[in-house]
Wavefront OBJ file of the C-alpha trace (Angstrom):
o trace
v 71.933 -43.948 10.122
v 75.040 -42.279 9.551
v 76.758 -45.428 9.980
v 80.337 -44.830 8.681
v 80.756 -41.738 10.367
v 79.464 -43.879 14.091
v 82.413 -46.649 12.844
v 84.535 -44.439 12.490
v 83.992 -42.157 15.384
v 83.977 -44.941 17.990
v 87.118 -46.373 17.041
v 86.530 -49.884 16.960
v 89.290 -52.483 17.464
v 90.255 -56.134 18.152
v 89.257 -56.620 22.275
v 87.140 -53.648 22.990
v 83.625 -53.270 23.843
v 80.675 -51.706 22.945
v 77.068 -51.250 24.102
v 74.645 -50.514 21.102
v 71.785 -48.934 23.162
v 69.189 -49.070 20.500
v 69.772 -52.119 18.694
v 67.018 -51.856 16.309
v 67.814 -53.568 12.539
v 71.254 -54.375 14.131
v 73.217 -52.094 11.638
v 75.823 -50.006 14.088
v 75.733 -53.630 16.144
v 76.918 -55.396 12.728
v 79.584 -52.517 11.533
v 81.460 -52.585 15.172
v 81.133 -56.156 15.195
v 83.292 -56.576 12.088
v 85.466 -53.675 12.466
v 86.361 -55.464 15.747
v 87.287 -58.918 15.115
v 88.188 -61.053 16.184
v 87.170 -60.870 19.817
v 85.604 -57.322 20.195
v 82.190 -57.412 21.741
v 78.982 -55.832 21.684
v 75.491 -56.048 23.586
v 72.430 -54.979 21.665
v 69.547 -53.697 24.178
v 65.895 -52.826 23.076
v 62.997 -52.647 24.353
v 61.415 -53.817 21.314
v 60.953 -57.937 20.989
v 60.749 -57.585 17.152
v 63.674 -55.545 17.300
v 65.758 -57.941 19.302
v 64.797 -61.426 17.731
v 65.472 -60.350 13.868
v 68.560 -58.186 14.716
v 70.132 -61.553 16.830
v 69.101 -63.948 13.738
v 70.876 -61.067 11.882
v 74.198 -61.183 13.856
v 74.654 -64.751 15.052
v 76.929 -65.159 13.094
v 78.846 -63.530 15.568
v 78.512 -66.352 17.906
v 79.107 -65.137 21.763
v 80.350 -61.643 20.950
v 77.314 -60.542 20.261
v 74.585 -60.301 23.281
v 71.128 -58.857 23.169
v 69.130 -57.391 26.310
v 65.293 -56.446 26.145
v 65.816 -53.411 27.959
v 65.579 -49.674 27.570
v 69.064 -47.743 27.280
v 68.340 -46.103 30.383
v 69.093 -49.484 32.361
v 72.442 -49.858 30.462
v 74.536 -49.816 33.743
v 72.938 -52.237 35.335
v 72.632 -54.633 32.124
v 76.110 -54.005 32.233
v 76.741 -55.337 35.562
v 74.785 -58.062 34.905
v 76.970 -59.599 32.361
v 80.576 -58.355 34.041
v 80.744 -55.177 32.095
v 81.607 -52.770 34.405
v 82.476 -49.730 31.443
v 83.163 -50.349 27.751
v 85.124 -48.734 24.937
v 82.323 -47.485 23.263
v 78.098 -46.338 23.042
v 76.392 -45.948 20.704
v 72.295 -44.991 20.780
v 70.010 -43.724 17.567
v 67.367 -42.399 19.018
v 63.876 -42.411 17.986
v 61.299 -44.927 16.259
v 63.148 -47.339 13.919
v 62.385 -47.743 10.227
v 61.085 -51.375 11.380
v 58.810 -49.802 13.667
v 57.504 -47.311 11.297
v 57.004 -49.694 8.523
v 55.017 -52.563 10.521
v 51.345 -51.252 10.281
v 50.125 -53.573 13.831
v 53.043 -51.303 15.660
v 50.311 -48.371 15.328
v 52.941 -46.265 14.941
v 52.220 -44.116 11.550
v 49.571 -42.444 10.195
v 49.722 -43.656 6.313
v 48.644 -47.414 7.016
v 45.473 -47.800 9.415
v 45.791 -49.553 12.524
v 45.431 -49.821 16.183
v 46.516 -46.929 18.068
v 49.532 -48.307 19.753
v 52.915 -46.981 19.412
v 54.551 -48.908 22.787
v 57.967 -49.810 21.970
v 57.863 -52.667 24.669
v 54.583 -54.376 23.953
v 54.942 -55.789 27.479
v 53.931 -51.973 29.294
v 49.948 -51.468 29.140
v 50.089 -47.664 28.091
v 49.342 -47.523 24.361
v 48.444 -44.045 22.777
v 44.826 -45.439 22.572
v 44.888 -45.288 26.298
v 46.004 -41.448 26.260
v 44.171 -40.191 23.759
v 40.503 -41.629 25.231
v 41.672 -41.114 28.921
v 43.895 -38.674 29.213
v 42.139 -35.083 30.413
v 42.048 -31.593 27.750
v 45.004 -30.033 29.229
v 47.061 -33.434 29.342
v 46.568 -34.005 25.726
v 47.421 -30.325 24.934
v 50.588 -30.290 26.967
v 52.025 -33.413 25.051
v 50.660 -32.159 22.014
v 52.424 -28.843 22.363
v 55.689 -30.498 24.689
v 56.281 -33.452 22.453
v 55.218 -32.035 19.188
v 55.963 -28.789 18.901
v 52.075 -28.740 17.992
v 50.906 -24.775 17.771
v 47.528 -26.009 17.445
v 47.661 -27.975 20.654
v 45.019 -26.987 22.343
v 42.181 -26.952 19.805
v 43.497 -30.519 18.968
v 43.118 -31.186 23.001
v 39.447 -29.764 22.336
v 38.874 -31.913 19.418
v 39.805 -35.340 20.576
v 37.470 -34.941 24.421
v 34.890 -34.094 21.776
v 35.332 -36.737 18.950
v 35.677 -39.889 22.022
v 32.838 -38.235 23.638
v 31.155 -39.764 20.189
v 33.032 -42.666 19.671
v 36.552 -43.444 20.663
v 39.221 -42.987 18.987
v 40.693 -46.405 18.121
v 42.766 -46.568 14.728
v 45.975 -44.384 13.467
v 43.209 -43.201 10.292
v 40.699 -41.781 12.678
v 43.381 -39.696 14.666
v 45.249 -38.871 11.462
v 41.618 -37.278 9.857
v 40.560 -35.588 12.977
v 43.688 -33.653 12.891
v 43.584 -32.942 9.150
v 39.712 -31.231 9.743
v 41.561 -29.070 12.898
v 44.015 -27.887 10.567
v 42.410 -28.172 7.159
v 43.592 -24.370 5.726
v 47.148 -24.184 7.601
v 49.412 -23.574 6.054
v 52.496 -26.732 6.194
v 55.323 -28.663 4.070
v 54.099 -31.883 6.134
v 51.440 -34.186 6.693
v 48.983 -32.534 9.046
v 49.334 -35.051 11.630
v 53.376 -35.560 11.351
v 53.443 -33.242 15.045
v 50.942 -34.842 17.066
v 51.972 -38.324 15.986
v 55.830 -37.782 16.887
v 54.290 -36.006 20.673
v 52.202 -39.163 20.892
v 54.856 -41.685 20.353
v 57.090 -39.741 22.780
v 54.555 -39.574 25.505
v 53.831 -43.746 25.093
v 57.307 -44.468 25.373
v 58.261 -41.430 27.970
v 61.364 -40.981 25.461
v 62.327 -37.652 27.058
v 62.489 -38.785 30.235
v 64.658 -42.506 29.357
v 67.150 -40.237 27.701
v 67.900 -37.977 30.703
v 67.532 -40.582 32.889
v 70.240 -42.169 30.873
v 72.329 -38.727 30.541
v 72.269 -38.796 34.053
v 74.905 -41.272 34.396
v 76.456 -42.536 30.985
v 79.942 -40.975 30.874
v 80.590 -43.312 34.204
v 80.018 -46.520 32.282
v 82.728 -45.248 29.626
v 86.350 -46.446 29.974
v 88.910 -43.449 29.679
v 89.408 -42.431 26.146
v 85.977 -44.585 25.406
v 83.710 -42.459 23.196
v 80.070 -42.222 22.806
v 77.944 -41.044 19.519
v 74.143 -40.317 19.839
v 71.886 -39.564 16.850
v 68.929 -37.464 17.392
v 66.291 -36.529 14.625
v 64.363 -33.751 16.721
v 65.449 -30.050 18.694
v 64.110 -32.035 22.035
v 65.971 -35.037 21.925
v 68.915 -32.874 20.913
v 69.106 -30.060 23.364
v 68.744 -33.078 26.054
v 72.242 -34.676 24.792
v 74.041 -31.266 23.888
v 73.292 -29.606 27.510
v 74.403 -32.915 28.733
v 77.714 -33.302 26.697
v 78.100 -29.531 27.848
v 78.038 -30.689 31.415
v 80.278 -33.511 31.517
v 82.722 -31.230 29.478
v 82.937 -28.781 31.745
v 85.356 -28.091 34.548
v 83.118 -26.261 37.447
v 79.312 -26.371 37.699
v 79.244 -23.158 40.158
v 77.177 -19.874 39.205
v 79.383 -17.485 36.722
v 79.766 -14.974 39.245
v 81.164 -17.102 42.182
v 84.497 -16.190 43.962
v 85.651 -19.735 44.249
v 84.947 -23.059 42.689
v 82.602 -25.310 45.391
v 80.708 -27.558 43.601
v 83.697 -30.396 43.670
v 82.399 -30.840 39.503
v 85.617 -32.337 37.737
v 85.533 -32.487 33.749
v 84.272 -36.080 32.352
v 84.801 -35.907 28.837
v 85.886 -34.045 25.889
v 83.671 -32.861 23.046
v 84.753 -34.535 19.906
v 83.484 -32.105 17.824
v 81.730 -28.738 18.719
v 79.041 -28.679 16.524
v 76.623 -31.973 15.771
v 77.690 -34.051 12.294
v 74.824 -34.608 9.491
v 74.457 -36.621 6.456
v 75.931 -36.260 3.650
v 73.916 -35.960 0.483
v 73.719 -39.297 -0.713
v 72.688 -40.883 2.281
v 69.472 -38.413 2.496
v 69.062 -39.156 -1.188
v 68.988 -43.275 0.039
v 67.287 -42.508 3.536
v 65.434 -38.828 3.628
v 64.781 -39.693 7.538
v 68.439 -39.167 7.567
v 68.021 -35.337 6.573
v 66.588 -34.842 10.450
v 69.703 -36.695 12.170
v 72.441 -34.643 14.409
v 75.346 -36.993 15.599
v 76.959 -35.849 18.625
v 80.369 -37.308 20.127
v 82.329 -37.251 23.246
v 85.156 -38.870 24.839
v 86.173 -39.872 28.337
v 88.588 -38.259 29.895
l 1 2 3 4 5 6 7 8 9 10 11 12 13 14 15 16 17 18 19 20 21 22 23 24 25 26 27 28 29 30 31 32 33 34 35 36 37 38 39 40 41 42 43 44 45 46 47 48 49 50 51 52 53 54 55 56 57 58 59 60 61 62 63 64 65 66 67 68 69 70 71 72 73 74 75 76 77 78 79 80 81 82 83 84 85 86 87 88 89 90 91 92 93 94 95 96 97 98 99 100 101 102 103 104 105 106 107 108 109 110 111 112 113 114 115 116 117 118 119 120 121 122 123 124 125 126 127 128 129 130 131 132 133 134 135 136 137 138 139 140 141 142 143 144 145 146 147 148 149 150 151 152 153 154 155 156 157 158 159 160 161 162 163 164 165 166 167 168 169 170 171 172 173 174 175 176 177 178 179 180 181 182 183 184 185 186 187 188 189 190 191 192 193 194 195 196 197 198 199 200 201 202 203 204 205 206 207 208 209 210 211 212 213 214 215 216 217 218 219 220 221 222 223 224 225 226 227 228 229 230 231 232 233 234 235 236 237 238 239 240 241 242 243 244 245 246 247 248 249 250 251 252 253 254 255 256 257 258 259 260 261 262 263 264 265 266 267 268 269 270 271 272 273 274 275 276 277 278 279 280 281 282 283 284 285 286 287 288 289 290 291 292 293 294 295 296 297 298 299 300 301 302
């Protein structure tokens, strides 16, 4: 996604480093790779085992400057560490589910193929959305419904599902994906029925919100000066979360408007690259229409 604009944004060269936070197909991994020979070096990390073992058989070509990591992006710094990397030239992360993901009907993940509810990124954690949508009480489900999804219906869909498992569970991606079509059968929409409580499902499995900011809470520090970093994010959550962030490290004092003095001992981090997130062009939505949802922002150490 948006892959020569990332290449050329994170200035890849011969020696430098880069972490590619969400390795996924191994795409951005691949592009810095090669626009970094002939000793430039990247680790993939994932928390997806899929994910990991094709993208590696994809890049070993590279030999040893490629290195892969199951791990969520949010324990970058001390995957880092681990392998002597104490900041790098370079981040990228695309957040979201992967095309891989989507496409592989056992993941659970979408609601045109029937399957097991699932949805876990790392198959190794025991919370699956089949777990939260037969345990989890009505005013859970209608908070992540209405957090994560943007759902207006939430709570009649929170009414629906205690009332549907209190028949039967709800096991599959088809059963889910009808209940929520009767809900909202005469509303009014220019997407599937189910496209919102699917995406606030998925997030809620794989506490996405909360890796991000967890990771936003410290990723300028593992950039070297002048390193940049480029995230992609296909939804108004994800993206407020990165461009209050970028905000923050870009700014000079943290203290309230109206105070006297600066106190707050804030220095600036980075330097927006560009004000307002990039998009895809035309032709790549025309190859990839996921692409039509994706906001790239940039920064750069300072």
């Amino acid at each position: 996604m948006l892959a020569r604009e990332v290449g050329e944004l994170l200035n890849p060269g011969p020696g430098k480093r880069f972490l590619d936070g969400t390795l996924g197909g191994g795409g951005h991994s691949e592009q810095l790779l090669i626009a970094s020979d002939p000793d430039g070096q990247v680790m993939g990390v994932d928390r997806d085992d899929e994910a990991l073992a094709a993208a590696s058989e994809r890049l070993q070509r590279f030999g040893t400057r490629f290195t892969a990591r199951q791990a969520s992006f949010a324990d970058a710094r001390e995957k880092l560490a681990q392998a002597g990397w104490d900041t790098v030239d370079g981040v990228i992360l695309d957040l979201g589910v992967s095309s891989h993901q989507i496409d592989s009907p056992e993941r659970g993940f979408s609601f045109r193929t029937d399957a097991r509810l699932d949805m876990r990124m790392d198959r190794r954690q025991p919370l699956d959305a089949a777990q939260i949508v037969n345990s989890f009480a009505e005013a859970a489900l209608e908070k992540i419904f209405r957090d994560f999804g943007e759902e207006p219906h939430a709570r009649r869909l929170a009414r629906a599902v205690i009332a549907e498992r209190q028949r039967k569970a709800i096991s599959t991606t088809e059963e889910l994906a009808q209940l929520v079509a009767r809900v909202k059968r005469g509303h009014k929409r220019d997407h599937d029925p189910a496209t919102q409580v699917f995406q606030a499902l998925r997030i809620a499995v794989n506490d996405e919100l909360g890796e991000l900011q967890r990771f936003l809470d410290f990723g300028y520090e593992i950039l070297r000066p002048q390193g940049r970093m480029a995230i992609i994010a296909f939804h108004s959550l994800e993206d407020r979360l990165v461009k209050t962030a970028f905000r923050r490290w870009a700014s000079t004092c943290l203290c309230p408007p109206r105070a006297l003095t600066c106190r707050c001992g804030w220095s600036r981090k980075v330097k927006l690259v560009s004000k307002k997130p990039l998009v895809a062009s035309a032709q790549e939505i025309a190859r990839n229409p996921r692409a039509r949802s994706a906001k790239l922002r940039v920064v750069e150490r300072v």
